[in-house]
C-alpha positions as CSV (number, residue, x, y, z in Angstrom):
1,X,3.5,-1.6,17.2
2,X,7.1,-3.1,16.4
3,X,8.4,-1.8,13.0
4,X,10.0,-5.2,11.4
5,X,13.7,-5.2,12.1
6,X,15.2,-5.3,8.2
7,X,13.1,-1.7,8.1
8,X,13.9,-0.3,11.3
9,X,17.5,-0.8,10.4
10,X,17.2,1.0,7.2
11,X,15.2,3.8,8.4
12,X,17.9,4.1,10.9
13,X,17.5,7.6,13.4
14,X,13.8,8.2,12.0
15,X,11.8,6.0,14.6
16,X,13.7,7.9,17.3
17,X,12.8,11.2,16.3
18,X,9.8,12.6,18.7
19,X,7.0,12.7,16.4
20,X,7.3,8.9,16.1
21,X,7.2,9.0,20.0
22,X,4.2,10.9,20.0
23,X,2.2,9.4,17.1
24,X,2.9,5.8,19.0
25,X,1.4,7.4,22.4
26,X,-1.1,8.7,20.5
27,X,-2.5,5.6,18.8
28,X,-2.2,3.5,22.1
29,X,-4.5,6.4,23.9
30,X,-6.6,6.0,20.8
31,X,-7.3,2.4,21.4
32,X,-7.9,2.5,24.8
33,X,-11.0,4.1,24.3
34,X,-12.5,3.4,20.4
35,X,-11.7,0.7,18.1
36,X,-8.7,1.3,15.9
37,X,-7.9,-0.7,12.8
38,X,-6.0,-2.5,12.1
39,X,-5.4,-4.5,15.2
40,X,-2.0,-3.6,16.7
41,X,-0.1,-6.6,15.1
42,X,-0.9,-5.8,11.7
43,X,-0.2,-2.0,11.7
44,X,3.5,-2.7,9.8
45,X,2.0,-5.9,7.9
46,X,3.2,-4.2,4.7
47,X,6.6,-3.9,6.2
48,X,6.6,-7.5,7.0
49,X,6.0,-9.1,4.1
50,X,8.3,-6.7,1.8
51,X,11.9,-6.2,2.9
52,X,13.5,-2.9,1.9
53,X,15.7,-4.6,-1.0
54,X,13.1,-6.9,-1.9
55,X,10.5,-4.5,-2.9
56,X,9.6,-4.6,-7.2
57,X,6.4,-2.4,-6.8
58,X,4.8,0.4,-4.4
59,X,1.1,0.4,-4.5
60,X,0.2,3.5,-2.3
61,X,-2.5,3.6,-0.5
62,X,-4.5,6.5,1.5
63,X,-5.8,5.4,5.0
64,X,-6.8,2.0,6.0
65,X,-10.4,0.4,5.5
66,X,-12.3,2.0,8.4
67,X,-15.2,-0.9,8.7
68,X,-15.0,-4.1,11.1
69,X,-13.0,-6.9,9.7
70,X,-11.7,-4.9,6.9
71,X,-7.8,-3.4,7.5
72,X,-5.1,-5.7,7.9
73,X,-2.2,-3.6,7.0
74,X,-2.1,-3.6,3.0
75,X,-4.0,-1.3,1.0
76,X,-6.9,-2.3,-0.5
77,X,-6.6,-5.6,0.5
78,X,-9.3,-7.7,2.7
79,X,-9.0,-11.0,4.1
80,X,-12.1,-13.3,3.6
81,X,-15.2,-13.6,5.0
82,X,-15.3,-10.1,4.8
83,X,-17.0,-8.5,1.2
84,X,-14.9,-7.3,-1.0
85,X,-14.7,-3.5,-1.1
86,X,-16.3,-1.4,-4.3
87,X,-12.2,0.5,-4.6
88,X,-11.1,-3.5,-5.1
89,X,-13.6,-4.6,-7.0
90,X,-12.7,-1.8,-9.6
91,X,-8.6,-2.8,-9.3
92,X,-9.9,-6.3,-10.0
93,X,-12.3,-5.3,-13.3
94,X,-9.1,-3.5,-14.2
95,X,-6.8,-6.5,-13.6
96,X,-9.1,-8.6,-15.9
97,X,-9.5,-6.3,-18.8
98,X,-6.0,-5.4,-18.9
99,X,-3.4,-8.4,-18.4
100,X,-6.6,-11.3,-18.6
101,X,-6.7,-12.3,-14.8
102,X,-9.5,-13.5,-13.2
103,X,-9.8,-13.2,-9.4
104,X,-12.5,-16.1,-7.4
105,X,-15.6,-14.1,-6.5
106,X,-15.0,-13.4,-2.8
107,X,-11.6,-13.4,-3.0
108,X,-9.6,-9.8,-1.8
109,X,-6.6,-11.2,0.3
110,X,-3.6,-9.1,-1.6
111,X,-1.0,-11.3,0.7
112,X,0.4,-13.1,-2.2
113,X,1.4,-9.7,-4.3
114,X,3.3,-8.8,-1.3
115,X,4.8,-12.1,-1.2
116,X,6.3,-11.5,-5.0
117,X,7.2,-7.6,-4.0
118,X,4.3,-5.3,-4.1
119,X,5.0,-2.9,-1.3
120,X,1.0,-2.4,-0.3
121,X,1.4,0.7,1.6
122,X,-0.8,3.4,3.0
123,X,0.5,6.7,3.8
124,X,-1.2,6.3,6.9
125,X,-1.2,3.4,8.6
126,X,-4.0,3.3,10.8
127,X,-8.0,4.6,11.1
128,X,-10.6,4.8,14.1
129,X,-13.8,2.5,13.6
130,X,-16.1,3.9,11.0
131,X,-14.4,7.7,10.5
132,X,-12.3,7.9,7.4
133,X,-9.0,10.0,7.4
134,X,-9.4,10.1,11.4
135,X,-5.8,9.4,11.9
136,X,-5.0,11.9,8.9
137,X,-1.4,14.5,10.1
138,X,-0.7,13.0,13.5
139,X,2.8,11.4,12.0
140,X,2.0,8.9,10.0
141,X,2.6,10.6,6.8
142,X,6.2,11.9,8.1
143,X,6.6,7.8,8.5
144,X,5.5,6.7,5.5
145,X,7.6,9.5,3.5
146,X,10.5,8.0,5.2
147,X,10.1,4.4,4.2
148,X,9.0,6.1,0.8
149,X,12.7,7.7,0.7
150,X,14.5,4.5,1.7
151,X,13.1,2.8,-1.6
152,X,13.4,5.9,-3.5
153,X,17.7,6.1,-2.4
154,X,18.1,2.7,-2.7
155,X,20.1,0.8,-5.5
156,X,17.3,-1.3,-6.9
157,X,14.9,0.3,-9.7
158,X,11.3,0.3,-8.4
159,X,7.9,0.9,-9.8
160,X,5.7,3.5,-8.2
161,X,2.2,3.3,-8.8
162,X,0.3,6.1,-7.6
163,X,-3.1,6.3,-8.1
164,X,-5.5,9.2,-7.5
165,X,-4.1,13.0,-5.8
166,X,-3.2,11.7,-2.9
167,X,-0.8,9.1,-3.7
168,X,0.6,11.6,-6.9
169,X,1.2,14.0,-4.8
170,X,4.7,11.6,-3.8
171,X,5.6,11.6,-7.4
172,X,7.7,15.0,-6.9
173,X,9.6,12.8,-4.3
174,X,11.0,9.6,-6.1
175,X,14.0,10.1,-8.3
176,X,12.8,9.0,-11.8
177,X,16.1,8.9,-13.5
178,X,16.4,5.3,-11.2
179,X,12.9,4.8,-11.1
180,X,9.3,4.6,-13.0
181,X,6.4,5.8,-12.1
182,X,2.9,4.8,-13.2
183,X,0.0,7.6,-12.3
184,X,-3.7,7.5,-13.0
185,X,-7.2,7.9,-11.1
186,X,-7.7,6.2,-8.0
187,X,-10.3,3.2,-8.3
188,X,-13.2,4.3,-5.9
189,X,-16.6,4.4,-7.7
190,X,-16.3,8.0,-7.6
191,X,-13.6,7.9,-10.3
192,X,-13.8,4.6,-11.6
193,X,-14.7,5.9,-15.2
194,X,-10.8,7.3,-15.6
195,X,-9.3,4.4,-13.6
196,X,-11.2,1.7,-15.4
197,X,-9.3,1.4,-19.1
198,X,-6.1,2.9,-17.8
199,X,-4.2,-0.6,-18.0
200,X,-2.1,-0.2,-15.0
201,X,-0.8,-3.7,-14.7
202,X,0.5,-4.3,-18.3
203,X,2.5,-0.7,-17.4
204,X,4.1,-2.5,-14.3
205,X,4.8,-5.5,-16.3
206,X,6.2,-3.7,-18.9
207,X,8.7,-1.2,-16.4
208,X,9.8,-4.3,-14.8
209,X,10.8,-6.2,-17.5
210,X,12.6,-3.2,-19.0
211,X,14.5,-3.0,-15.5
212,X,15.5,-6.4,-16.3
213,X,13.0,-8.5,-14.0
214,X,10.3,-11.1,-14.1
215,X,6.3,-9.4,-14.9
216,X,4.4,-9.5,-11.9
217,X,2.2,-12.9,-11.0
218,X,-1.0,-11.0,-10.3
219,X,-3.0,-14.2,-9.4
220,X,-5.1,-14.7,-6.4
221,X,-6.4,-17.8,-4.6
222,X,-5.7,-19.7,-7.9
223,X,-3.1,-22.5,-8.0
């Protein structure tokens, strides 16, 4: 697992400490002996494709899809063939209703919101095959607070979007005299009736022009 280099510099001392040394020996052991997603390259995808002063939005995540062919190191996100998950269907019935975009029925590739600055982060970053939360206080939180904090100190203004307790529970953490954040239910079926009419997107569009940037392009697989 190598943490892209624009983030490793900016969380500076933290991948040294010795929890990161033990949550790395930790998933390696894991993977000798189960299936782990996502595969090993795609564990800091999210880091990848959103430097540090780049990022516009953090989408937080829980734990990654636990199912074959599913993870690939953005939350919620799946790349095709694979069906698109009953959590991202909801986001996308949302997505319509709210800012009047259509996604292509089997489409659930996220890739191109990272592209434009959605940080699609889970607070932990990887899962063993078919057991939800498995990797759950083993590190990766500590981690993922970190990158958290190095968005939350820097200059640029951000928008967190934190949906169900989980992901709230950051909220104490980010500094919202520089920041905004946007909180509501989390899209799984089981609380789809408060997600669903929440209008989460037009919010994000609406902090980031206020900050003085662009509304989000949340198109998918569309020209």
């Amino acid at each position: 697992m190598k943490i892209p280099e624009r983030w490793q510099s900016a969380l500076g001392a933290e991948v040294e400490k010795p929890y990161f040394a033990t949550l790395t020996k930790y998933v390696e052991d894991e993977r000798r002996v189960r299936a782990i997603y996502p595969r090993t390259e795609d564990v800091f995808r999210a880091l990848e494709l959103v430097a540090p002063e780049a990022v516009n939005v953090v989408l937080l995540g829980q734990d990654p899809y636990h199912d074959e062919g599913q993870a690939h190191g953005l939350c919620f996100s799946v790349k095709p063939p694979t069906r698109v998950p009953p959590s991202l269907k909801n986001v996308f019935r949302e997505l319509e209703a709210d800012v009047g975009v259509v996604i292509p029925k089997g489409v659930g590739d996220l890739t191109p919101w990272a592209e434009r600055g959605v940080l699609l982060l889970n607070t932990v970053l990887t899962v063993a095959a078919h057991s939800p939360a498995s990797h759950q206080k083993k590190g990766w939180e500590t981690f993922t607070d970190a990158v958290l904090d190095v968005i939350n100190r820097g200059d640029r203004p951000v928008v967190f979007c934190l949906w169900g307790a989980h992901a709230r529970a950051k909220a104490k953490k980010i500094d919202v005299a520089k920041h905004v954040v946007i909180e509501g239910a989390h899209p799984s079926p089981l609380s789809a009736k408060k997600f669903l009419g929440s209008r989460p997107f037009s919010a994000i569009d609406r902090a980031l022009v206020a900050k003085g940037r662009a509304a989000m392009d949340w198109r998918l697989g569309q020209g």
